[in-house]
N, C-alpha and C positions, 0 to 999 in steps of 0.2 A: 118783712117786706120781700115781697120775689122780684124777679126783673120785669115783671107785668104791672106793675103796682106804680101808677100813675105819682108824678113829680108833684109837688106843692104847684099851684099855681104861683106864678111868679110876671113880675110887672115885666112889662113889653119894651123897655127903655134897656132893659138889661138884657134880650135878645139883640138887640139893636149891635152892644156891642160886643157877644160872644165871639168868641175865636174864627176864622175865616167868615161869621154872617152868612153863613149856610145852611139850612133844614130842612131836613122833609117834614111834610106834613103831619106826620106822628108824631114828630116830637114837637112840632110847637105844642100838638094836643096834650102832651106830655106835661107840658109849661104849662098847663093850664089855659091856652092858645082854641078855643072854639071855631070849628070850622068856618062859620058866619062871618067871625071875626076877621079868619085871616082870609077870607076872599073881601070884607072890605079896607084892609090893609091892604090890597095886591090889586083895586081900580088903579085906574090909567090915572094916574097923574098922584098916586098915592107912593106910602114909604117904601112900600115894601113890593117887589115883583116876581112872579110867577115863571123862574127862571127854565124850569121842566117838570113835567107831570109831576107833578105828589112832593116838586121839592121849589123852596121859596128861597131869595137871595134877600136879606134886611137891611137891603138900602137902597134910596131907587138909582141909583146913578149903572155905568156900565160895569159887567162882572170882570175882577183881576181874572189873570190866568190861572191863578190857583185857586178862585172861585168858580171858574166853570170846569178845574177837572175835581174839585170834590163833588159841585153839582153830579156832575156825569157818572161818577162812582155812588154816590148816591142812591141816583136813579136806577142805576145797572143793578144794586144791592138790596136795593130799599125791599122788595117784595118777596127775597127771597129769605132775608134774615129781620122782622120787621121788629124784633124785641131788641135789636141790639146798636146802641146807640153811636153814630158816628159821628159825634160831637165831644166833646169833654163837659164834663160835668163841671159844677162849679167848683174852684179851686185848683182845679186839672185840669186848666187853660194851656196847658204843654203835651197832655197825652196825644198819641197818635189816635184816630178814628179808625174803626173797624170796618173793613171791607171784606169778608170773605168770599172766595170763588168768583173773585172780579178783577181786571188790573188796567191800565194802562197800557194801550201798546199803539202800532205806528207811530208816525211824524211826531206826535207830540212825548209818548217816552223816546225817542233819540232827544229831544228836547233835555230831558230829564236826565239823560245819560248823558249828556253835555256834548253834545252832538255841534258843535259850527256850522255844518252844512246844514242844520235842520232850522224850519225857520222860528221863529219867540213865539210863548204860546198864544199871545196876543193874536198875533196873525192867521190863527190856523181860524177857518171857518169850522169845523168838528174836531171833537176832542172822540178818537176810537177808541171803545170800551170793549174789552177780550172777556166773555160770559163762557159757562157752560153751553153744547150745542142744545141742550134738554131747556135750557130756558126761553119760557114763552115770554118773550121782551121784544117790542120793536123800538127802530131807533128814532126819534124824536127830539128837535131841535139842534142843539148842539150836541148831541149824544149821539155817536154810530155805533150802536152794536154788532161786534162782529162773535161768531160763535165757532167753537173748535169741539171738539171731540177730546183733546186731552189739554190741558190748563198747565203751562208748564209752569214753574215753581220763580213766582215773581220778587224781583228786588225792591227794597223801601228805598224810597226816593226821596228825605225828609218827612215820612209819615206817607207816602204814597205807595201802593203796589203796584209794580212797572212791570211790564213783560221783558224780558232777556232782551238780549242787542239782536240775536239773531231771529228770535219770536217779529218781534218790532221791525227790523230789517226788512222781512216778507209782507211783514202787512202793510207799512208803509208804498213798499215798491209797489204791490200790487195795486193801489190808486195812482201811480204815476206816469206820465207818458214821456217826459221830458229828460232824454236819454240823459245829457249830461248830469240833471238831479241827480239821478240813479249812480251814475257811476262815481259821484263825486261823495255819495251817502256808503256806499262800498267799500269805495277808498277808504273813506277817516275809518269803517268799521276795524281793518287793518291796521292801518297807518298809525290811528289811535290808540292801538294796544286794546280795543275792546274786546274782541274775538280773534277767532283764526276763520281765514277761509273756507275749510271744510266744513265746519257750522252752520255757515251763511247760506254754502251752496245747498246743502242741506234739507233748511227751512223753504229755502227757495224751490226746490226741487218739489219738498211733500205741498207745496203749495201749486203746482203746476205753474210756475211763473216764468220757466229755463225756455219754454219753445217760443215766448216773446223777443224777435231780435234785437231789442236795446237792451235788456237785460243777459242776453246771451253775451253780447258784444262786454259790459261794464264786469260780467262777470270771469271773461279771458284776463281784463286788465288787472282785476280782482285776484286772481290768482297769480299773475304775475308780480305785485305787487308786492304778496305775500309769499312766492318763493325768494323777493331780495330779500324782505328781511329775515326770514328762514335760515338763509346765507349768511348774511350779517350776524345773527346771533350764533352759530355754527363758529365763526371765523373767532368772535370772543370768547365764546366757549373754550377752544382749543386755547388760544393765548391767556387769558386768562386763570388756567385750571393749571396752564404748565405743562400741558400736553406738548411734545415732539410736533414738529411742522410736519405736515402732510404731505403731497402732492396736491392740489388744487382742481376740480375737477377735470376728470380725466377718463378717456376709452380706454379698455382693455381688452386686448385681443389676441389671442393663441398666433403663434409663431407661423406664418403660413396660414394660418388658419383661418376661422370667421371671429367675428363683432361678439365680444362678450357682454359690452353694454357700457355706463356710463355711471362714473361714482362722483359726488359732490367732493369727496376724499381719499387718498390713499395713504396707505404707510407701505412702501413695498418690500422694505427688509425686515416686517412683522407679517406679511402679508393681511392685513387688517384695512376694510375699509368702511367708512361708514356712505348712509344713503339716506336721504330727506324725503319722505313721502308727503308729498304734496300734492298727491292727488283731490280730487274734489267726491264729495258721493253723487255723483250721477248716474242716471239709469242703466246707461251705456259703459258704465266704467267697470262694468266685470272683468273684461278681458284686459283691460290693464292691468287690475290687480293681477292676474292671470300671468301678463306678463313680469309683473316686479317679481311675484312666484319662481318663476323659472328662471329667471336669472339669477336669484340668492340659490336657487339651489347648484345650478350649472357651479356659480363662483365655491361655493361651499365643498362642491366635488374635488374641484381643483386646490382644494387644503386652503381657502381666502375665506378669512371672516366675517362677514357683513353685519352690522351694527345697524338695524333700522330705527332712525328717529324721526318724530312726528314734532310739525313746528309748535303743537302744545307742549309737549314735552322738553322741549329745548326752551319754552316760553317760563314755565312752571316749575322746572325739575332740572334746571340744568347744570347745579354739581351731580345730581345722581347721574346723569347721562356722561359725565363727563368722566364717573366713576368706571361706570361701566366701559367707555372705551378704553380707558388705563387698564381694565382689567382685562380685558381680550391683546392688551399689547402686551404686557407682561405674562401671558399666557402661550404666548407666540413662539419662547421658548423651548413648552414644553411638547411639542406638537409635531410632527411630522413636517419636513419642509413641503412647501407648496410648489405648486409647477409654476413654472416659467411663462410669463407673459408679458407680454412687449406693455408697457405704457405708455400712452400719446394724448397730447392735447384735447380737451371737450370744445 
């Protein structure tokens, strides 16, 4: 038998109660299901309805949430992979269903990502389906097809393929007008430990979404948000690992001299200080980095060693960061002393 090799026919009472009650149209044929048949299964006022092209819901009542995003995955999948079943066969009423090169993304994966701010899938009037840009699919019914150029590498969501938080992030904001939505979907993206800021801004950016001012605006708060907790996990880091107390953000400035710039931390009898890069990738953020640049190097002149950490890293990896600053104290010894510089409050 190959994977083309049509299923036994099998009675219509046992469709009825297959796993989520959703098909497309080739596999009810599969079932032994004739097209005749299932268009008069799917008349007005019959069992079965005609929930989106080429796929049938097996029961007439309204579709659950998880029946209109397998429909929509479906339909997004159906013509591109049409041999390959996303149903469970009988007795593998548990298997996930197969969607390739399809996923879930906006409002409805934050849904899936457990998004509070996002509304239940019930309420959403479209479930947006993330296709290859090469597919010739339009969107139909509940089903928005949106198309990208590169498909980033989706999460199962109980048997679903969801697009990232930051993928989903852009496409959702991109249908929104309603600043507070936005920046309250921004927030939890942070707040929530889903991502980091720079992600976000990221997607947002290769999305052209930054020159929208409610988005510009949720996206300041956005960033703000996530240099507190940047901070916060900085401050446990240090207590926690056993590290020496710091100085606490603080300028450093040559004696007489000018502005050296501003560190999240210092140790001034190691000369060691670390710095949080919290920058965001925007268009225009060249010359910041430009500037972080020249100031690790200016301080570095001066015999000061700068420790740059990324709030992923302090998120992911934070005994090895923490390793690494013990090692640059303990190092501090064997070095050259460093010049002299006034410390003052940030």
């Amino acid at each position: 038998m190959t994977h083309n090799t049509p299923l036994s026919p099998r009675p219509l009472r046992h469709l009825s109660e297959i796993h989520r009650r959703v098909m497309t149209a080739a596999q009810l044929k599969s079932h032994g299901v004739a097209t005749a048949e299932m268009n008069e299964q799917c008349r007005p006022g019959g069992p079965w309805q005609q929930l989106l092209p080429g796929v049938v819901l097996l029961h007439p009542g309204p579709p659950t949430g998880e029946e209109r995003l397998h429909a929509a995955l479906m339909y997004a999948s159906r013509e591109r992979t049409p041999g390959v079943p996303a149903q469970p066969n009988a007795g593998e009423e548990h298997a996930a269903p197969a969607y390739p090169e399809v996923m879930i993304t906006g409002l409805a994966a934050l849904t899936l990502h457990g998004f509070s701010a996002a509304p239940p899938l019930t309420a959403l009037d479209t479930v947006d389906v993330l296709v290859p840009r090469m597919r010739r699919l339009r969107s139909a019914g509940c089903a928005r097809i949106l198309r990208t150029a590169a498909l980033p590498t989706p999460r199962q969501v109980t048997g679903i393929p969801v697009a990232p938080v930051p993928r989903a992030l852009a496409d959702a904001v991109a249908e929104l007008t309603d600043a507070s939505a936005v920046r309250r979907l921004l927030t939890e993206a942070v707040r929530g430990g889903h991502c980091e800021p720079a992600s976000v801004v990221r997607e947002l950016n290769q999305a052209k979404l930054l020159g929208r001012p409610h988005v510009v605006d949720a996206v300041d708060s956005l960033l703000a948000e996530g240099r507190a907790i940047a901070e916060d996990r900085l401050y446990a880091m240090v207590h926690e690992h056993g590290l020496p107390d710091p100085v606490w953000n603080v300028d450093l400035r040559l004696p007489g001299g000018p502005h050296l710039g501003g560190l999240d931390a210092y140790w001034p009898e190691q000369a060691v200080a670390v710095e949080l890069d919290t920058r965001a990738p925007r268009q225009e953020e060249d010359a910041l980095w430009s500037e972080y640049a020249r100031k690790r190097e200016t301080l570095e002149r001066l015999g000061i060693t700068v420790v740059h950490i990324t709030p992923k890293k302090l998120r992911d990896g934070t005994e090895q960061q923490a390793a690494v600053v013990r090692t640059a104290l303990m190092a501090a010894a064997d070095r050259d002393p460093a010049a002299y510089v006034v410390v003052l409050p940030r």
